[in-house]
Phi, psi and omega in degrees: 000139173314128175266158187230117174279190176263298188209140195233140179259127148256108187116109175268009166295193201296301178321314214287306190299308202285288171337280191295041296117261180344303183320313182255019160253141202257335179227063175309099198256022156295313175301321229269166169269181155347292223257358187236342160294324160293357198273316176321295206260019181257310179304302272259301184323291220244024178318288182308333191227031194221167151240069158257224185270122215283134160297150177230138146349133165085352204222152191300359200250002154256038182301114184235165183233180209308182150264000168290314173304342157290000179260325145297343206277280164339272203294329163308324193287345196251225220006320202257332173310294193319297184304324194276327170260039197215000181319082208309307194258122179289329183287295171332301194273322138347271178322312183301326215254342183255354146246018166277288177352306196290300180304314198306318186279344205250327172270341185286316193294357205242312165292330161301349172283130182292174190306305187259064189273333179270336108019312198282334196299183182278170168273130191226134171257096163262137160273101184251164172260316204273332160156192188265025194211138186322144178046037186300335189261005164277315161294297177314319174299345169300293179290292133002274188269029146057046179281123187274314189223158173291158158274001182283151168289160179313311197252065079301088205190178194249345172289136201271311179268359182209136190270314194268023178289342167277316172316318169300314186301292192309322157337269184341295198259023138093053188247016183318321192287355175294008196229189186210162183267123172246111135334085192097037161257312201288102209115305196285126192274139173263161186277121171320128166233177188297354149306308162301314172327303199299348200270309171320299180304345175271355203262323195263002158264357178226337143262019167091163163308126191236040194062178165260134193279157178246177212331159170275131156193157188299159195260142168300333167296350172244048188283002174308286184337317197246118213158132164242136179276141150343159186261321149325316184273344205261337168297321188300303194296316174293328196261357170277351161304280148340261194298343178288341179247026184064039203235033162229034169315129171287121176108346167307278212260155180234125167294122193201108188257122192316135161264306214221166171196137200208153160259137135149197202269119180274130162283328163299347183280123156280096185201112188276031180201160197284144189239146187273142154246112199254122173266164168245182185300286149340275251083021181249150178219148135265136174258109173226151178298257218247176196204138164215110156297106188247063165210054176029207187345280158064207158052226230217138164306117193276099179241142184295357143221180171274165188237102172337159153311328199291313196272345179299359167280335190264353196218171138184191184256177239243308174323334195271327195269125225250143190306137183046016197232020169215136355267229184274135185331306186316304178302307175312329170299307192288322168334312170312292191277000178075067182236168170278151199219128174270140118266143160236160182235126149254115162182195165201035179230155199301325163341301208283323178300348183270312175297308193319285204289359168267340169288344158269352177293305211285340174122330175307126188301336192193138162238146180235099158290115205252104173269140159275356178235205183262146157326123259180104212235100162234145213262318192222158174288007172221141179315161185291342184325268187317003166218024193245197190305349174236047201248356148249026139326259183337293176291002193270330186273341192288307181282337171263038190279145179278340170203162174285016216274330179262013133299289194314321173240041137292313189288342185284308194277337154314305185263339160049043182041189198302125174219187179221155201258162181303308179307293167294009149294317192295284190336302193263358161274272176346304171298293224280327161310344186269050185033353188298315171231140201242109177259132168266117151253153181073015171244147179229174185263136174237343167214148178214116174243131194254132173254099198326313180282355174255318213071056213196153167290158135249132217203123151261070256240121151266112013306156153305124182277091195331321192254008202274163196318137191272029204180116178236123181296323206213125170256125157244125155275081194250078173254024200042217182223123186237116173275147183201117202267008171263003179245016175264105172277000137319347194226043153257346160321315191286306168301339216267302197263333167247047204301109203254200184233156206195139177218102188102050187022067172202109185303167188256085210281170167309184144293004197236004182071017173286158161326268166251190178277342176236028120324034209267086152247109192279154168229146171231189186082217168283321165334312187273017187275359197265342175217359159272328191099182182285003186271019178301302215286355178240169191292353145289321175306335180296313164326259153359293184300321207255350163269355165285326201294313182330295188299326168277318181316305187310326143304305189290309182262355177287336179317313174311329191246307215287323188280296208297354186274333198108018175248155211256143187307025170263340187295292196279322178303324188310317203270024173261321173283358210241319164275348155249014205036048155267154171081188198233089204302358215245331227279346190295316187298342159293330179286306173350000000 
């Protein structure tokens, strides 16, 4: 017989990581308020003396975490009990002391599990193209372009149980010098512009007046938060991660790049419902009840013409470029021989300001950066709105948007293309003050000859450039990527018999981030921004994408066991809604 997984993942980058992480946490109290944490640990109390939704062995409704993890858990909750009642300030000792209540309860339920709790979890299968171990083709970008720190802020990150859990971890392993500072967030007010007006007026037509806010700005108190970690601390952080949920087994994740991926019914399978079969390139094929599509970025390079074989010697996109191999043989020869050596750069994001300066670290005499739009100076790739104290505004106009067509150009206005963090402004005024890089903005390539036997451009630019060079060694292209999910030819199968509606190449997914509702192929990342915002493609979205995808799995593969206990589905929808406060939990006591 065929094996058949639970949920099978495509992709081991940060989404990929954040799901399976979810999977196996039982109280995310990163996501959750206050007021959602008591409803948690109240199901938790009366678990034993309720008929809400029954766990079964084997089924998603036993989502469990390692045990070892109960031990970290336990001595926090007694450190921060210790601390809160030594506490100066009543609110500080309040906030402390209910959440050590909250870890106590959360390590007796995790020592209180039996020995084959890990048995008991879904069965989880991952696929990457790039190898066989968590985030590789994350790192290697990294690394590659010889990047020292993330743009993300600390809660931004894939644990699943603490929102500050890399700030405790850095804390922990005494690593504060691990961090960089992001400048001119915390205080600084921002300016209104007539987008948000118009959107705020549309949110308060349809939800009643809700006053006027006045300027955005970050709070001070959470000036902890903006900090961006090292890309060490933050690989370091990922793998304690990783291993505190068991997710580093050998043989969980498979090198495999997806060919094909199809629904419906197998006969080798034991299953009296339809199951997905996903083949890869190889020739190897997997069966899982349900798939969550992880796999970022991705889809098709965006370049401003196409490039013959003959010039792919001479050019290539900032994605082709590989650990020790920048810049191009060609170039590193002259470098060598002390010759002079041109380069361009096209892009207007940080990718391409990272290539400028590792091409001058690197010995290039001169690089000439080329933008087609302006220069673009932002702390993050989505405005600060969406991420400072009213940023759930900001998702409250997002979600009560009437289509997705003004979703789309919410996430468009949010993220406003390409931009560079101030530290790499500091960067690139400097190299351009040593003369070393000539910045364009409003510039495009308007003619191009590659001449094969020098190996060097003839390049003509619109506007012109007065000084520029008759002979360019090397072209880079750091234009991003553009996904589209009607050009993935793994899901034509998927279009073809289950066909969805799609706006921007970004599908129009449930609210649970499924295909369809009786579909569970799930998407997170950027596939998912139609219904995460513009922050999907960063590592909150990633957060964020896996507890929804979690909170439907558990529905969607729990069905199967909710019928062998004997409970008729009006029993299990009430008592799903009733776990998530939805509805009116007192209305079952009227049917009675």
């Amino acid at each position: 017989m065929v094996q058949l997984h639970d949920i099978l993942i495509i992709g081991a980058g940060p989404c990929g990581l954040a799901v399976a992480a979810r999977l196996r946490e039982q109280t995310p109290s990163a996501i959750f308020t206050d007021s959602e944490h008591q409803r948690y640990h109240w199901i938790n109390k009366h678990k034993g003396r309720m008929n809400l939704i029954r766990r079964r062995p084997g089924k998603m409704g036993s989502l469990g975490i390692p045990k070892q993890q109960a031990v970290s858990v336990k001595e926090r909750a007694s450190s921060v009990s210790s601390e809160g009642s030594n506490a100066s300030t009543p609110t500080t000792s309040t906030a402390e002391n209910d959440s050590a209540t909250s870890l106590s309860s959360q390590a007796s339920d995790f020592e209180s599990e039996p020995e084959e709790e890990e048995e008991q979890s879904p069965t989880l299968k991952i696929l990457d193209s790039t190898g066989p171990n968590w985030l590789t083709k994350w790192h290697r970008a990294f690394r590659t372009l010889e990047i020292a720190q993330l743009r993300s802020p600390m809660f931004f990150h894939v644990d699943p149980s603490d929102r500050d859990g890399m700030l405790a971890y850095t804390t922990e392993q005494s690593r504060e010098s691990d961090l960089w500072e992001i400048p001119g967030c915390v205080g600084k007010e921002i300016s209104k512009h007539k987008k948000k007006k118009q959107q705020r007026q549309r949110l308060k037509q349809k939800k009643g007046n809700l006053g006027v806010l006045g300027d955005t700005e970050i709070d001070e108190r959470d000036r902890k938060d903006y900090f961006s970690p090292g890309t060490a601390l933050f690989r370091d952080f990922c793998e304690s991660v990783v291993g505190r949920y068991g997710l580093d087994k050998k043989g969980l994740i498979e090198e495999g790049e997806v060919a094909d991926i199809t629904y419906g019914y197998v006969d080798d399978v034991d299953s009296v419902k339809k199951v997905f079969t996903v083949a890869t390139k190889d020739g190897s094929v997997f069966h899982a009840r349900a798939v969550v599509l992880a796999v970022g970025p991705g889809g098709k390079k965006i370049m401003p013409f196409e490039l013959s074989d003959q010039e792919r010697e001479g050019a290539c996109h900032s994605s082709e470029i590989r650990p020790g191999l920048f810049p191009s043989v060609h170039v590193k020869r002259k470098i060598q021989a002390r010759k002079e050596t041109n380069l361009v750069v096209v892009g207007g994001g940080l990718s391409s300001a990272q290539i400028v300066d590792m091409a001058i670290r690197k010995g290039v005499s001169k690089v000439w950066f080329l933008m087609r739009s302006d220069f673009k100076v932002k702390h993050f790739d989505i405005t600060l709105t969406w991420m400072g104290k009213f940023k759930n505004y900001e998702k409250a106009v997002f979600w009560s948007a009437d289509t997705d067509e003004e979703r789309l150009e919410m996430i468009k206005t949010a993220r406003g293309g390409g931009s560079i963090t101030p530290r790499y402004q500091k960067i690139l005024q400097h190299h351009a003050s040593a003369k070393r890089v000539s910045i364009h903005t409003r510039t495009t390539i308007a003619s191009r000859t590659y001449n094969p036997s020098t190996k060097t451009w003839h390049l003509t630019t619109n506007p012109p450039i007065p000084d520029f060079p008759a002979e360019i060694d090397h072209i880079y292209f750091a234009t991003g990527m553009h996904m589209d999910v009607n050009e993935l030819p793994f899901l034509q199968k998927m279009h073809s018999e289950y066909p969805i509606r799609s706006i921007g190449g970004l599908p129009c997914l449930t609210d649970d981030l499924m295909w369809q509702a009786e579909v569970p192929l799930y998407m997170t990342g950027r596939l998912a921004a139609l219904r995460l915002g513009p922050g999907a493609p960063n590592l909150e979205g990633a957060r964020l994408g896996a507890e929804r995808v979690a909170w439907s799995l558990e529905e969607v593969l729990g069905r199967r066991a909710f019928g062998k206990d004997g409970q008729d589905e009006g029993d299990v929808e009430r008592s799903v809604e009733c776990f998530c406060g939805l509805g009116n939990r007192y209305a079952r006591l009227a049917e009675a």
